[in-house]
N, C-alpha and C positions, 0 to 999 in steps of 0.2 A: 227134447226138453231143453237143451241146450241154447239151441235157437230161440225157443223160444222164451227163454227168462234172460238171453240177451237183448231181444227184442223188446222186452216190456220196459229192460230197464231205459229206454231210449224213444217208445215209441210217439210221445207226447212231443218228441223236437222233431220227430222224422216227422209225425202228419201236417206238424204248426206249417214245418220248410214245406212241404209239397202244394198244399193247401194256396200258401204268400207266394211260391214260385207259380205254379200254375196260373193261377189270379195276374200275375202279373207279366206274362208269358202274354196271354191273352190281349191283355189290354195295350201293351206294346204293339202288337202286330195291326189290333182293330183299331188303335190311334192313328196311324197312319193315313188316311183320307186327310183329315187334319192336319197333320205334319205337313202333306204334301202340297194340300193346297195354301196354305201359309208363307211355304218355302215360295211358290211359285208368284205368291202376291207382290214378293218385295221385289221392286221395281232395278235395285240393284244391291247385291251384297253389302255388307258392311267392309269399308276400307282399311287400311293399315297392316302395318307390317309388325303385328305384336303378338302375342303367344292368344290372346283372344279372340282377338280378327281371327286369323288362320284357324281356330277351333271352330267359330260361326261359320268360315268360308267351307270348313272342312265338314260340319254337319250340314248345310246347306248341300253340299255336291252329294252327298251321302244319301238324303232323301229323294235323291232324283229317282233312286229306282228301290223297288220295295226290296230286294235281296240285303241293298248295300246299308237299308236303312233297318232290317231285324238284325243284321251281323253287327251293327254297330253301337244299337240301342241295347238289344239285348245280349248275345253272344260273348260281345267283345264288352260291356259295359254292368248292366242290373243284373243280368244271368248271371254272371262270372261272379259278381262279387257276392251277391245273394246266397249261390252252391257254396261259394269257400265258407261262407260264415257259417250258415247250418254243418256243412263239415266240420267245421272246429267244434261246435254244438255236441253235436253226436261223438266226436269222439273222444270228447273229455267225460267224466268217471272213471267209475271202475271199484275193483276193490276196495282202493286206500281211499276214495271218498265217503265210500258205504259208511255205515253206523257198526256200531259193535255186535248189533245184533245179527244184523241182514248179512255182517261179512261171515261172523260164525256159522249163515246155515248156508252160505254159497260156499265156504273152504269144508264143510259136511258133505258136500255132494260127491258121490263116487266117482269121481274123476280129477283127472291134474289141473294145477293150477292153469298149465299151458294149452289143454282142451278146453277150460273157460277162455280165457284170452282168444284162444284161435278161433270159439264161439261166437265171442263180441267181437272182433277183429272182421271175418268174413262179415255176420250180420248188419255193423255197422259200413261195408265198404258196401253191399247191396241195399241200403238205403240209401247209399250217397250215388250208386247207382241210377237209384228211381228219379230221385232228386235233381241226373243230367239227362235223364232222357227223358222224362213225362214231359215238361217245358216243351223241350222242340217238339215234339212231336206234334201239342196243343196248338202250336203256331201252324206246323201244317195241317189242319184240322180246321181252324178257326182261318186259314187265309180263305177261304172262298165267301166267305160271309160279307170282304169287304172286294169279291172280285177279282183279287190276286192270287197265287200260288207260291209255295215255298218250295223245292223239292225234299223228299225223303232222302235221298244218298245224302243230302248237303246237311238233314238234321240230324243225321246220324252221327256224321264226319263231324260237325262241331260237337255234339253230345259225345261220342269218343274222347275229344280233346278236355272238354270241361272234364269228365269225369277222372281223368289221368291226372289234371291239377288240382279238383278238389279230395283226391286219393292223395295227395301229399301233405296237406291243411290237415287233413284228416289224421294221417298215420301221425303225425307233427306231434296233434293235439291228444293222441296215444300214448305216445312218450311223454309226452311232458305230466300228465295224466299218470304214468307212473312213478312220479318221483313227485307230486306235490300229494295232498291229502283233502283238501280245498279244488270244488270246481275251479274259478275264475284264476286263479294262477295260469294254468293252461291257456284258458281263451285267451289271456291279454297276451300272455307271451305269443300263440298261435299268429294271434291278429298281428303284435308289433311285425313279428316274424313275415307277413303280408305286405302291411307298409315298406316295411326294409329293400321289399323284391322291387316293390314299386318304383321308389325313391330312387333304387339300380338304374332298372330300367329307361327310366325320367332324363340322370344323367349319361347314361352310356349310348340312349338311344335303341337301346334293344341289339347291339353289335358286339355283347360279349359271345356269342355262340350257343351258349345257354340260356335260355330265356324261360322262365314255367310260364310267368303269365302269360306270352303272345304265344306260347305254345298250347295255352288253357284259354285262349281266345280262337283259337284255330286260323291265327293273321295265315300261315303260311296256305292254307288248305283258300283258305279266302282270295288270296293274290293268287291264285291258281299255280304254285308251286306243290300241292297234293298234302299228302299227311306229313307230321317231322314224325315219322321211324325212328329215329336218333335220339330225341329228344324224350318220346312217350317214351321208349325203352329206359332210359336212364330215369323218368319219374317213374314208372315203376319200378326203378332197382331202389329208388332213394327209398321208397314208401314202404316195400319188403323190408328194407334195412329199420327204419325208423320202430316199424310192428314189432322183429325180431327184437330190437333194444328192447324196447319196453316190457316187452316177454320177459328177456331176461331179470329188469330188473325185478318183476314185480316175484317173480319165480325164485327169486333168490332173499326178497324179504320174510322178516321173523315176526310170525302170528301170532 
């Protein structure tokens, strides 16, 4: 029962994100014929030594082969950003947004406040589950349609990586989730909290040692350096931490 009145309170942003992510999982991979012969039309790159040349020279080299051009459209770009936002989605509510009423007969139900929490907590991290692995998978599905092939281990391995950073978006948007009372608190902080990694990343170049987003892109698994072990492990210590905050604090609010 638990599950499932976690579930309902959620399930209208899970199926919207599956539905937009699927759809567009698809039509990335099947755009491709297009992409590539495009790429291959222009007689010679675009010149110059400026942050957009190097972007167009860098998506051009990218479509040369259909691997380097789903990791980079999708994985590492629409996929990635599309999982975190539905993650922030799903996991703002809770309690303190509920109405007076609905909170009265979810603190009536014979169980702790922290067996709710642990309810929507699991239920919401297996939807953000669904959320990284349907996508890849639809790409290897949908690649033959246009004559190409994606592998499985490789949709996995990135679907692994997304799900490990949209589990942090996610637990983020948990927390925050228990200290405001208002959905949109959460999401804007979740998202600024997004941007901030980004704007990092942008300046530092991705050489602090920690990275979530190129490790929620799966760059490392991609440059053929394998899974970051190091890194998943630490986003799931942050994400366990972030769930237990929120635990706390909602478990220690006066009803």
């Amino acid at each position: 029962m638990l599950w499932q009145h976690a579930f309902i309170e959620t399930r209208w942003r899970f199926w919207s994100g599956l539905v937009l992510l699927t759809l567009s999982a698809a039509l990335v991979a099947l755009g491709y014929p297009q992409v590539a012969a495009t790429a291959a039309g222009l007689a010679q790159p675009p010149a110059g030594n400026t942050v957009l040349g190097r972007e167009i020279a860098e998506a051009l080299e990218m479509a040369k082969r259909f691997d380097s051009y789903v990791w980079s459209q999708w994985f590492q770009k629409n996929g990635a950003q599309l999982g975190a936002f539905f993650a922030v989605i799903i996991g703002t509510g809770g309690l303190l947004s509920q109405g007076a009423a609905a909170r009265l007969f979810t603190l009536s139900l014979p169980v702790s406040r922290r067996q709710l929490l642990g309810a929507r907590a699991a239920a919401g991290l297996g939807q953000v589950a669904f959320l990284s692995l349907v996508p890849a998978l639809v790409i290897v599905v949908v690649s033959p349609l246009i004559a190409k092939s994606f592998p499985v281990l490789d949709a996995l391995a990135y679907a692994l990586c997304a799900f490990a950073g949209c589990a942090v978006f996610f637990s983020l948007a948990f927390f925050f989730s228990s200290m405001f009372g208002s959905m949109w608190p959460p999401v804007v902080l979740a998202l600024c909290a997004g941007a901030a990694l980004s704007a990092l990343d942008q300046i530092t170049g991705g050489t602090g040692g920690f990275s979530l987003l190129q490790m929620m892109h799966g760059e490392s698994y991609y440059y053929g350096r394998g899974l970051p072990w190091p890194t998943l492990m630490i986003s799931a210590g942050v994400s366990a931490a972030l769930l237990y905050a929120g635990t706390r604090l909602i478990d220690r609010q006066d009803f």
